[in-house]
N, C-alpha and C positions, 0 to 999 in steps of 0.2 A: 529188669527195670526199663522204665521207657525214656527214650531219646531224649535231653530237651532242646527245646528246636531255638533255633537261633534265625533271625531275618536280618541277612545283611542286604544295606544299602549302599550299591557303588557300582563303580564300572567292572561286570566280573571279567571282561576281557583284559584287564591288566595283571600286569605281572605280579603285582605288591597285595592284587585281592585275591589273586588266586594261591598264594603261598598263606593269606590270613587265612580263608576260610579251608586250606588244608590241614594246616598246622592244629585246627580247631578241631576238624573231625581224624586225624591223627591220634593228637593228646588228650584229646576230651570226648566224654560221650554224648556228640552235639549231633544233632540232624541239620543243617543248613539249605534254609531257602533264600533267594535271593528276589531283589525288585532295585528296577535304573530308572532314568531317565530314558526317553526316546533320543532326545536333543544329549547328544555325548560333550564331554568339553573338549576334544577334537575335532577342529572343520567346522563349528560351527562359531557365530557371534555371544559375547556373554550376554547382550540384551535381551536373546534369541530363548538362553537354558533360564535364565533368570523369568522371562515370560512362562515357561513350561513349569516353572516351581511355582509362580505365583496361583495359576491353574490350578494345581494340584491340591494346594493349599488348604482348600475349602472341602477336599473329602478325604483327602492323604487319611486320617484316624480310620475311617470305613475300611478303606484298602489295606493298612497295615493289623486291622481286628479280623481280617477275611486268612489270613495268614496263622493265628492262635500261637502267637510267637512267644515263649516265656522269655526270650530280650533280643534288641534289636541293635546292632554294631553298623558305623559308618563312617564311611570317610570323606574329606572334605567338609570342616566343619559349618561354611556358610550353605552349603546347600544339600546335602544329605543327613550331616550333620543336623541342621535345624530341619529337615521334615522327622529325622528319629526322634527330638525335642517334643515333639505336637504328635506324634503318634499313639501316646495315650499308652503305649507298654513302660511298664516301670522301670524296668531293667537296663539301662543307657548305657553303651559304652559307643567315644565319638573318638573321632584318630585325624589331628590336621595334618595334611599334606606337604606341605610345605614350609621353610621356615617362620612362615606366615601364608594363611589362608584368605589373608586383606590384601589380596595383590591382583595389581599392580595401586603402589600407594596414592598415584595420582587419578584415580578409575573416578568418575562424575559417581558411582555407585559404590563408593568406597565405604557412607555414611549408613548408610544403606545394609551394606553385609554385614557393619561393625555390629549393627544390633543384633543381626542375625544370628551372629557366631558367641555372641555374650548369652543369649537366650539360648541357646546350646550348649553354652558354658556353666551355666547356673542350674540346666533341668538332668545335664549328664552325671551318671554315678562315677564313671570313670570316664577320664581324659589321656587320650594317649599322647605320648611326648615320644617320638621312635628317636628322640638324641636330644642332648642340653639346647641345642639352638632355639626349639620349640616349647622345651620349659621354660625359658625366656620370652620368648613372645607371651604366653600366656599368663605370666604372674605380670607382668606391663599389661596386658588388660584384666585384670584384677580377677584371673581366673583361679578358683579355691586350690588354691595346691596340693590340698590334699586326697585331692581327687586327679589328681595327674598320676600317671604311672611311665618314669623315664626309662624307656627299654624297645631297640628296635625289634623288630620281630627274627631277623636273622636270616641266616642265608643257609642252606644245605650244603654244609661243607664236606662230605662224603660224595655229594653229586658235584663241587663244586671243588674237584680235586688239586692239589698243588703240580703244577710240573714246572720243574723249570728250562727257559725256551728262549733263555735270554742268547743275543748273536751277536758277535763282533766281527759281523761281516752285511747284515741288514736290520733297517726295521720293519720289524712287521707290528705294526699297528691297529686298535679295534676300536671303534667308536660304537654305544650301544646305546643312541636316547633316541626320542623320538623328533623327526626332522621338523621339528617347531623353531621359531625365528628365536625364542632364549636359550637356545642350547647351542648357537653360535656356529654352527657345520660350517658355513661359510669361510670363518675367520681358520676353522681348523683345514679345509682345502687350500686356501691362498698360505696357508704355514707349510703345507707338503708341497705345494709348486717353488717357492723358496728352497726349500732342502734339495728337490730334481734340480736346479738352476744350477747347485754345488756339488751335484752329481753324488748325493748321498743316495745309495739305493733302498730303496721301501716298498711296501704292499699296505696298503690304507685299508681296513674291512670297515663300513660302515654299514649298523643292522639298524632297520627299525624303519618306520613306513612314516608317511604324515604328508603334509601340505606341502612342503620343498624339495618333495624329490626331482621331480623334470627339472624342477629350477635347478638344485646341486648337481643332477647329470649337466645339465647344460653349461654352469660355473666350469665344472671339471675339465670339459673340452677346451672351454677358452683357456683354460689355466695350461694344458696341455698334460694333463695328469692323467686322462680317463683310462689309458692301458693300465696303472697302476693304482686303480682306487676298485672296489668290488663293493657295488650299493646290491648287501644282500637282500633287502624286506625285510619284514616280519617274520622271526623264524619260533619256532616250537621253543620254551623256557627250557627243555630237555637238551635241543640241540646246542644251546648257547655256551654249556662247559667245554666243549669241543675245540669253538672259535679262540678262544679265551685262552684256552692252554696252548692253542697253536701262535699267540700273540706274544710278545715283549714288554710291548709299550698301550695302555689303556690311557686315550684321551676326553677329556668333556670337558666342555669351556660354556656352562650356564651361567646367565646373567644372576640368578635365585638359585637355592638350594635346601633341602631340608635336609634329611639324610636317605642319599642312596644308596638303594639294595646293590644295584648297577657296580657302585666302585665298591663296596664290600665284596661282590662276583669275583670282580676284575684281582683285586689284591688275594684271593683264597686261592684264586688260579696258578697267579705267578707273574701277573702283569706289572710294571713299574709305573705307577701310575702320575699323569702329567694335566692337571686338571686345575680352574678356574678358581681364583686370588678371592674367593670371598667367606665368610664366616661360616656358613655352612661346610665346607668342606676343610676350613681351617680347624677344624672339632677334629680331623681323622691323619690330616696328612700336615706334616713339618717338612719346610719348602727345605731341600736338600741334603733333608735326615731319610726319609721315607716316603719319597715321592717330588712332585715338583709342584709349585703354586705361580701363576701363572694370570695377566688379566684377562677376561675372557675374549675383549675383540683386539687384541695387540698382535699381531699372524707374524710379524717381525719377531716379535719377545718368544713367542711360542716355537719358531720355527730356531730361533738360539737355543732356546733351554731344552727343546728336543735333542740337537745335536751336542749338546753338552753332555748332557746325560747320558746318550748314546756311548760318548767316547770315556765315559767314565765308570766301567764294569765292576770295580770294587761298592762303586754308593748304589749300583742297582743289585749285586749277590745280598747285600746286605740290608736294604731297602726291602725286597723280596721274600727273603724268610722273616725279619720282624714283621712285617703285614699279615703273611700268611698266619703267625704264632697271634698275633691280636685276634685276628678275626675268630680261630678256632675258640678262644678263650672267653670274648666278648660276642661275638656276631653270631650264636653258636644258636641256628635251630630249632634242634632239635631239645634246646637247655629251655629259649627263652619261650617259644610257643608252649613247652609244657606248664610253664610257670603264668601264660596268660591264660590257657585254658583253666587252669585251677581257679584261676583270681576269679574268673567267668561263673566257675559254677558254686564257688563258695556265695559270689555277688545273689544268685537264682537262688537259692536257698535261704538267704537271709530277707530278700525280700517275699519270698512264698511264705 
């Protein structure tokens, strides 16, 4: 029997598309083609990608009929999202990003994507909701529920094994987002130059590449930390369980949040995670049950509840394996990819 093919739209150098369209042709008998953007939403301005969709606009159906795609999957609903919308394949499945994909709320172009992302809303069969926070935004913009599907995609918890690595003699610490100005790196250096001030010893690992690394190397110096921080890059998805198991302490202090693969990683490993006071992440972590909640630019508060935490090895043993037991139970893979690949291909058959 022949493949059916599948045209995903999205950045496939990210981490979250490259685990969708694996899990896809994993669990399901999919062929996957892809098509981006030239203009990525990294590095560049939104007027910049927003001009590049408009472009496109007017032959997008051509280019996604040259592909004979029996359905087309995308993420970011205002801009992938709505060219799968007008692509003219019946088969829609759209995935928001974020706990909302209308961000930043104050953007002059806010009116703008709202249409965008409702007309995406209305022509998609399926809506993905990867955690309650996104089901929420979407039934407030009066998206049909019943076209949502609440279920992240999951993390490989066999690659993403448990060790535990906890010390009570250092932190070794891992930061894993990408070095964009809402994920706060900043605020998380001036909290480790605070804890060296009190002669708490640590190793900072920060992965991920972007816009403010010279700047972060350069923050690190003044701060006088840089012997003790490692800005690895961008490393292999492969390599990432390594760092993770070798860590303690898993931090990210975003101003926004959907649901991250990142701290499902970080908790399947064995990390005690210490991460940013806002709803999105309040969906996974109970501030002093199973992790710490934290605001994200407070480097003072963060650099206490670190060291609190630190000295407190009973709330982190036990922190540690309930996270670990969640994730294999709910964040599990190899469960839920098989269950969207099904949903995918019963979806291709009923509209055939």
């Amino acid at each position: 029997m022949q493949k059916k093919r599948i045209l995903f739209l999205g950045e496939t150098f990210r981490a979250d598309a490259i685990t969708w369209m694996n899990g896809l042709k994993e669990f399901g008998d999919f062929e996957i083609v892809t098509w981006e953007l030239q203009n990525h939403s990294e590095g560049i301005s939104r007027i910049k990608r927003l001009f590049e969709l408009f472009k496109i606009f007017f032959n997008f159906k051509k280019i996604a009929k040259s592909f004979n795609a029996d359905m087309v999957i995308a993420e970011r609903v205002t801009s992938y999202g709505f060219l799968a919308a007008i692509s003219g394949i019946k088969a829609i499945a759209i995935a928001q990003q974020g706990s909302s994909d209308l961000w930043p709320e104050n953007s002059p172009l806010y009116f703008f994507k709202k249409k965008l992302q409702n007309y995406a809303f209305k022509k998609a069969n399926i809506i993905h909701a990867w955690g309650n926070i996104m089901a929420v935004h979407m039934q407030k913009h009066k998206a049909d529920m019943s076209k949502v599907m609440i279920m992240p995609k999951g993390i490989n918890v066999d690659l993403f094994a448990f060790q535990n690595n906890s010390s009570t003699t250092k932190i070794n610490a891992i930061v894993t987002r990408s070095l964009k100005s809402e994920y706060k790196q900043d605020a998380i250096l001036k909290a480790f130059s605070i804890l060296k001030k009190k002669n708490i010893s640590f190793e900072l690992i920060i992965v991920g590449d972007g816009l403010l690394l010279e700047k972060l190397k350069k923050l690190a110096i003044q701060l006088n930390i840089e012997k003790d921080v490692v800005f690895a890059g961008r490393i292999n998805n492969i390599d990432l369980p390594k760092l993770l198991q070798e860590s303690n302490f898993y931090i990210s202090m975003p101003t926004t949040e959907g649901v991250s693969a990142s701290l499902f990683e970080a908790m399947a490993c064995g990390c005690f995670p210490v991460v940013s006071n806002i709803e999105g992440n309040q969906n996974w972590i109970k501030h002093n049950e199973n992790g710490v909640l934290v605001e994200s630019e407070n480097a003072e508060k963060l650099a206490y509840e670190i060291e609190k935490a630190f000295l407190n090895q009973n709330l982190i043993q036990k922190a540690i394996l309930e996270n670990r037991e969640f994730v294999v139970q709910n964040v599990n893979y190899a469960i839920n990819m098989k269950i969207i690949a099904k949903t995918y291909e019963n979806l291709i058959n009923k509209i055939k």
